[in-house]
DSSP file (Angstrom, degrees, kcal/mol; ACC not computed):
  #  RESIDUE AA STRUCTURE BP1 BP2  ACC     N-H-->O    O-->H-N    N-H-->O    O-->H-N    TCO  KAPPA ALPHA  PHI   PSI    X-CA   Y-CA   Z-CA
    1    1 A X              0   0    0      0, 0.0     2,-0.3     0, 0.0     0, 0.0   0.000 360.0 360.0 360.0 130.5   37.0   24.3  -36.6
    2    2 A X     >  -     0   0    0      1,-0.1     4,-1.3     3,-0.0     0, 0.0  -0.555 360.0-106.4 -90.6 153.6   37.1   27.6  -37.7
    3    3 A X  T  4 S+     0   0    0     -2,-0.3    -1,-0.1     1,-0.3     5,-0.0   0.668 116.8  57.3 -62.4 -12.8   37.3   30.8  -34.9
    4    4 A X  T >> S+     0   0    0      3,-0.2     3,-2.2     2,-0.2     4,-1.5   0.991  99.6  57.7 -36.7 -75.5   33.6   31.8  -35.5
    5    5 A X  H >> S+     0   0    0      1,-0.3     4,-4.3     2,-0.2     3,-1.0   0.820 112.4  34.5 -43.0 -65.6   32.8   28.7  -34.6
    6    6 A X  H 3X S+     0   0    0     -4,-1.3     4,-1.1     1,-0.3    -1,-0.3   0.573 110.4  61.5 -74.5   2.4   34.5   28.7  -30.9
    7    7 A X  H <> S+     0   0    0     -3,-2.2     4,-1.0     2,-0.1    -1,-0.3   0.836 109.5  43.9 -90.8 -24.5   33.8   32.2  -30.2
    8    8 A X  H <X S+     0   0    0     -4,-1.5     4,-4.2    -3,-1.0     5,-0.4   0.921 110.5  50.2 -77.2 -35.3   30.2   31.0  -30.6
    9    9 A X  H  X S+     0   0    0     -4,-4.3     4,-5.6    -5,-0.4     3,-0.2   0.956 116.0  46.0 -40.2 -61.1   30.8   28.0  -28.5
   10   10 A X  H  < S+     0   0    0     -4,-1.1     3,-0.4     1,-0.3     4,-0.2   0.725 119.2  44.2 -32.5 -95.6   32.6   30.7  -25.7
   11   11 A X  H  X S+     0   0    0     -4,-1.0     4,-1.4     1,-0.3    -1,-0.3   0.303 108.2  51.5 -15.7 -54.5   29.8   32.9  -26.1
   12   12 A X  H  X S+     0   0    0     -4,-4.2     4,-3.3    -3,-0.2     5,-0.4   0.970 111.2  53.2 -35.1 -86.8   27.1   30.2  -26.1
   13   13 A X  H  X S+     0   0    0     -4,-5.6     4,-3.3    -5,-0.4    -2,-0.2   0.866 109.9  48.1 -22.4 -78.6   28.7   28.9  -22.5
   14   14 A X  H >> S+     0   0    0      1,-0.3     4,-1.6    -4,-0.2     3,-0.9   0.897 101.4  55.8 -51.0 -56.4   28.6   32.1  -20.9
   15   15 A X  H 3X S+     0   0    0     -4,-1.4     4,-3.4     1,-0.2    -1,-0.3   0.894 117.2  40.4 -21.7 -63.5   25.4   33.0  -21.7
   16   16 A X  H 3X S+     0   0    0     -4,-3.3     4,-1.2     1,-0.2    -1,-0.2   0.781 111.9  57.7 -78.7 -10.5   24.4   29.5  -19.8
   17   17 A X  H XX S+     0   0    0     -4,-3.3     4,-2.1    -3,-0.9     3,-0.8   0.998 112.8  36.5 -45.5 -74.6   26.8   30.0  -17.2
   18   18 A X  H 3X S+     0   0    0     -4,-1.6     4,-2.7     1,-0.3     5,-0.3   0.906 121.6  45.9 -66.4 -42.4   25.3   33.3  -16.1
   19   19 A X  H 3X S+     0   0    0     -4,-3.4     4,-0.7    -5,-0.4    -1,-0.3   0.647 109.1  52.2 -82.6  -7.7   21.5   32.3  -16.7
   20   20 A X  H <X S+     0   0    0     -4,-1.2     4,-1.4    -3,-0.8    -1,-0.2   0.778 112.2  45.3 -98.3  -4.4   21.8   29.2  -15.1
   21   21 A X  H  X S+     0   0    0     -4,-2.1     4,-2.9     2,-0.2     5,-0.2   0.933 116.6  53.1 -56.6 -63.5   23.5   31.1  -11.6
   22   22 A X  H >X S+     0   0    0     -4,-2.7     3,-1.6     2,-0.2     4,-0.8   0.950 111.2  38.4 -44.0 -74.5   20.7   33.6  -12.2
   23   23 A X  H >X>S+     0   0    0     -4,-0.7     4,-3.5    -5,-0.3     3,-2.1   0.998 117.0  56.2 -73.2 -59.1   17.5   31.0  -12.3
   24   24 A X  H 3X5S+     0   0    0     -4,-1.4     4,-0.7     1,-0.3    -1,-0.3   0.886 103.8  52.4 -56.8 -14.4   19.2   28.9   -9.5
   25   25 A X  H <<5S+     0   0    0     -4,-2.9    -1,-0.3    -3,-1.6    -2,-0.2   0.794 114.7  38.2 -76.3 -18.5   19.4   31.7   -7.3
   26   26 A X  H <<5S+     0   0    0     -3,-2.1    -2,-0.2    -4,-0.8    -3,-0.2   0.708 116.5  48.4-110.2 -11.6   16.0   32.6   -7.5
   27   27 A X  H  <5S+     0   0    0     -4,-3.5    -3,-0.1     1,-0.1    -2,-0.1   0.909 126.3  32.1 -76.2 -24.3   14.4   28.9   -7.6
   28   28 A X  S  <<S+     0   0    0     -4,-0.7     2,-0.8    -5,-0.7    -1,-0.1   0.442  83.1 123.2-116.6  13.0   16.8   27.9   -4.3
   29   29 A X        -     0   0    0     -4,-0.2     2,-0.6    -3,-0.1    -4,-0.1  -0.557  49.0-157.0 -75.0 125.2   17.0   31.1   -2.6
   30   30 A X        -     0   0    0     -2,-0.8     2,-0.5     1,-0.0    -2,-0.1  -0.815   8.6-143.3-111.0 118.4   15.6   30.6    1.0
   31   31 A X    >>  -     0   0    0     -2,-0.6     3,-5.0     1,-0.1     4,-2.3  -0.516  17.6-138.8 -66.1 117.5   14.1   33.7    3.1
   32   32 A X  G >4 S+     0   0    0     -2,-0.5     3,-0.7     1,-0.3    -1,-0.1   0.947 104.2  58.4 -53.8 -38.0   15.2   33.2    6.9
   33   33 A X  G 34 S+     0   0    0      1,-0.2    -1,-0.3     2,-0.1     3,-0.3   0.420 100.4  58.3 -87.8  -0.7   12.1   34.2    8.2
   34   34 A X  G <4 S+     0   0    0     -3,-5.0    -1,-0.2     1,-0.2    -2,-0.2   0.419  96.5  75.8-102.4 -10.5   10.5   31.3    6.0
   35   35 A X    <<  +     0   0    0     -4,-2.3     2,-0.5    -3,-0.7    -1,-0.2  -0.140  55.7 122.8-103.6  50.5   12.6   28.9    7.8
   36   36 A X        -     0   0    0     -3,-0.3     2,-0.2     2,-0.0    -1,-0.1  -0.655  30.4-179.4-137.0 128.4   11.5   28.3   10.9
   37   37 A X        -     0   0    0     -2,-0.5     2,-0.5     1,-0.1    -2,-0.0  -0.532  29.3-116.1 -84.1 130.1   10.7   25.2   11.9
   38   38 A X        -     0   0    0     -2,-0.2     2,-0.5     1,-0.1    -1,-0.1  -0.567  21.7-145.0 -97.3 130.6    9.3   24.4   15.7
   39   39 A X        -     0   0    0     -2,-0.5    -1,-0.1    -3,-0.0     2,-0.0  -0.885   2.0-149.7-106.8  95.2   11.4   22.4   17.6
   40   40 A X        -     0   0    0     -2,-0.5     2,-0.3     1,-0.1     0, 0.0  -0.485  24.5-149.4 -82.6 132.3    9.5   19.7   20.2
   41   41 A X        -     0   0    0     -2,-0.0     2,-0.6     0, 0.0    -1,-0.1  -0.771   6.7-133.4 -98.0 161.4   12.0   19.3   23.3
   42   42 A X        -     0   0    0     -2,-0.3    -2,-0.0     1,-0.1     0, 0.0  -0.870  14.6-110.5-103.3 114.5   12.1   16.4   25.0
   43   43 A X        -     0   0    0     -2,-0.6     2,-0.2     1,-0.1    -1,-0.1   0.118  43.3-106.6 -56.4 157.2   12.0   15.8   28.7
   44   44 A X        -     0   0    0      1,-0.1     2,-0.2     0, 0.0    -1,-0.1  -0.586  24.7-127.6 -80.2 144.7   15.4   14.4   30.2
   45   45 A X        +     0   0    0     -2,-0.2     2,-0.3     2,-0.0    -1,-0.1  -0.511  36.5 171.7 -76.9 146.0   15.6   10.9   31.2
   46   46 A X        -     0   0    0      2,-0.2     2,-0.4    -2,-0.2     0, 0.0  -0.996  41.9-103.8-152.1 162.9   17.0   10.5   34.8
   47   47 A X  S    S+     0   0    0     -2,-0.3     2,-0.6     2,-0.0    -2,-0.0  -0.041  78.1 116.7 -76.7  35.8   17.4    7.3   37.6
   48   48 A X        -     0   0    0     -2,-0.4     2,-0.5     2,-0.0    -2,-0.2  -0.966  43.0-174.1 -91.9 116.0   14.5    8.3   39.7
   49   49 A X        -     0   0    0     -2,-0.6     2,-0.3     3,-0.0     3,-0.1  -0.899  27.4-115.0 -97.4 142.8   11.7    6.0   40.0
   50   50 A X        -     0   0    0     -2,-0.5    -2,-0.0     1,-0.1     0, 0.0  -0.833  44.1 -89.1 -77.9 104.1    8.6    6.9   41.8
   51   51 A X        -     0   0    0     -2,-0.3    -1,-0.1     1,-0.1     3,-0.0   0.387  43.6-119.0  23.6  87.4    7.7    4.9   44.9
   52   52 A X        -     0   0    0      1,-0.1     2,-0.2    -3,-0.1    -1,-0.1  -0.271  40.7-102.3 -59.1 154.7    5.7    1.8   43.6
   53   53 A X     >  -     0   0    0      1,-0.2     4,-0.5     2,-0.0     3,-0.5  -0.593  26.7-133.8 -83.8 170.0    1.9    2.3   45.6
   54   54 A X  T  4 S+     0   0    0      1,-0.2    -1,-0.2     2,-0.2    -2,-0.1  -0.120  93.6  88.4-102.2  24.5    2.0   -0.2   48.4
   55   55 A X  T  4 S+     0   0    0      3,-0.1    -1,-0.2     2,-0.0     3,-0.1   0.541 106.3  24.8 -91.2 -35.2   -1.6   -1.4   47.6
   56   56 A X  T  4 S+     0   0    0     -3,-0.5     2,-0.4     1,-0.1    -2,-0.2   0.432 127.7  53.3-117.0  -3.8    0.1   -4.2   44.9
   57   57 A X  S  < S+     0   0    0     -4,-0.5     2,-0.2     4,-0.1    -1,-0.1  -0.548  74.8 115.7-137.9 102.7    3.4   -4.2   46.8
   58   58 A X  S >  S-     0   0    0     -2,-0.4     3,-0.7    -3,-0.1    -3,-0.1  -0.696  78.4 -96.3-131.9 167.9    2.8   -4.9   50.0
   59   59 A X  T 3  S+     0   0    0     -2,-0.2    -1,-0.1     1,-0.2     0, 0.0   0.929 119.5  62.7 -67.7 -26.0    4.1   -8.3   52.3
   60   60 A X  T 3  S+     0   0    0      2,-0.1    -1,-0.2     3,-0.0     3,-0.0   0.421  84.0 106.5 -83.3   2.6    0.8  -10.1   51.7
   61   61 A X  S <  S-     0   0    0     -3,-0.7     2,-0.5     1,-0.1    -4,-0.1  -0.095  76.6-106.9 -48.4 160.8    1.2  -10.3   47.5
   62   62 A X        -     0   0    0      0, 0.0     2,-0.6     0, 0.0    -1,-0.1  -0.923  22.0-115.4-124.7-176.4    1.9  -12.9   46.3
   63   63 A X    >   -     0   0    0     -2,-0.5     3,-0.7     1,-0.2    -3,-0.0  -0.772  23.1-176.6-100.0  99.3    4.9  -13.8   45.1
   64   64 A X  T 3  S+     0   0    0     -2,-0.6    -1,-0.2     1,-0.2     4,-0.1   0.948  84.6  65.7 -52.3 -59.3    5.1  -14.6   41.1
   65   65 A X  T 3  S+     0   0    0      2,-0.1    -1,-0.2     0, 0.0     2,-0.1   0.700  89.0  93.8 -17.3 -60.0    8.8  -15.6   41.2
   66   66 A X  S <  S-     0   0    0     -3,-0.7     2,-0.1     1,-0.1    -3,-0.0  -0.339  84.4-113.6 -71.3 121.5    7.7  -18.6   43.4
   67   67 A X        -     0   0    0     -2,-0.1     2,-0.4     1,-0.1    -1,-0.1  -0.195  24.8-151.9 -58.0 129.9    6.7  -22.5   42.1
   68   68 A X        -     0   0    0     -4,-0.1     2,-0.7    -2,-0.1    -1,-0.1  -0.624  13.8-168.9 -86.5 122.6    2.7  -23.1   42.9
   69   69 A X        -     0   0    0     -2,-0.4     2,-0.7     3,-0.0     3,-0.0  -0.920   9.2-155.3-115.2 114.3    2.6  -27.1   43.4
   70   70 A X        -     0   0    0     -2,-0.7    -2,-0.0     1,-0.1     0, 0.0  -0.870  55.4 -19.3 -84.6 114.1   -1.3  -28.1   43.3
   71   71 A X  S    S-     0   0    0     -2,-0.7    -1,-0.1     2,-0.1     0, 0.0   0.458 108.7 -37.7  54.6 170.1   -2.0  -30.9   45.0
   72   72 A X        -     0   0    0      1,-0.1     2,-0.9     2,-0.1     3,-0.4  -0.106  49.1-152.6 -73.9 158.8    0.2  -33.7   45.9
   73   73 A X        +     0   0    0      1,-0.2    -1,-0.1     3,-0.0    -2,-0.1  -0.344  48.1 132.6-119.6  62.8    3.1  -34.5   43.1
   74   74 A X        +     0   0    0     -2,-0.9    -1,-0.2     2,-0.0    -2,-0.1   0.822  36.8  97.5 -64.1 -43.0    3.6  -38.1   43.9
   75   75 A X        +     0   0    0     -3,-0.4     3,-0.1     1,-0.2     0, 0.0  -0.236  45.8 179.8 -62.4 143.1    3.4  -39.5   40.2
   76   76 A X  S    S+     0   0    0      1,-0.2     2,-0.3     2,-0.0    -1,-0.2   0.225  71.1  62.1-132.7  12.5    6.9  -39.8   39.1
   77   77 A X        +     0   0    0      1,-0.1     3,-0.4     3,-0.0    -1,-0.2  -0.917  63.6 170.7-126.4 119.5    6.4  -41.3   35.4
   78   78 A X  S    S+     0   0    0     -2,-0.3     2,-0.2     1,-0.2    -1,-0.1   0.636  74.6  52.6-109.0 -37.4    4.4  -37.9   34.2
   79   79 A X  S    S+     0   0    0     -3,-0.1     2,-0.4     2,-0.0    -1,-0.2  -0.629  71.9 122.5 -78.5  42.2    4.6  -39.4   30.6
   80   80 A X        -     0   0    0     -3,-0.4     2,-0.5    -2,-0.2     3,-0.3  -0.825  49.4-159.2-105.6 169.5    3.2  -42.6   31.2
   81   81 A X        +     0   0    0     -2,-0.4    -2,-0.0     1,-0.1    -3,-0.0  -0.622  51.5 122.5-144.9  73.8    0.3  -42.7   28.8
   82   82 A X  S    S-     0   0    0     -2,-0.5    -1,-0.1     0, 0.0    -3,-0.0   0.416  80.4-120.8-114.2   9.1   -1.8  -45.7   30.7
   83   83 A X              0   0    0     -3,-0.3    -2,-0.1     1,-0.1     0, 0.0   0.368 360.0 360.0  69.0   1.5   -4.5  -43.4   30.9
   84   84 A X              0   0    0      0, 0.0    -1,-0.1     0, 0.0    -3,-0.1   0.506 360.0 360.0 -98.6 360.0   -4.6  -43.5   34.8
């Protein structure tokens, strides 16, 4: 290569050095006062429960928890398939 030739190269470079610094500053330059963004808080979680009303938990519920037997549960082959 002859020294024209890499002084243009240099020469070339800087140029895109300095003009691409230039155009990225003004395409990614952010104004503060265009940044601000609203921020939803969130209430704190805590171990407090609220009283359940005493209209669905009272002593006369009934009881889920507990096995319902309907009538009496004499048959003791439940899978017999004799049709009876």
């Amino acid at each position: 290569m002859k020294q024209n030739d890499i002084l243009s190269i240099i020469v070339t470079a800087i140029v895109a050095i300095v003009a691409s610094i230039i155009l990225s500053n003004y395409l990614f330059s952010s104004n503060p006062s265009t940044l601000n963004e609203p921020v939803y808080q969130i209430p704190t979680i805590n171990d407090r429960f609220p009283i359940p009303s005493k209209k669905y938990f009272n002593a006369q519920s009934i009881d889920p928890t507990q096995i319902i037997n309907i009538g009496p549960g004499n048959n003791t082959n439940i899978f017999n398939n004799s049709g009876n």
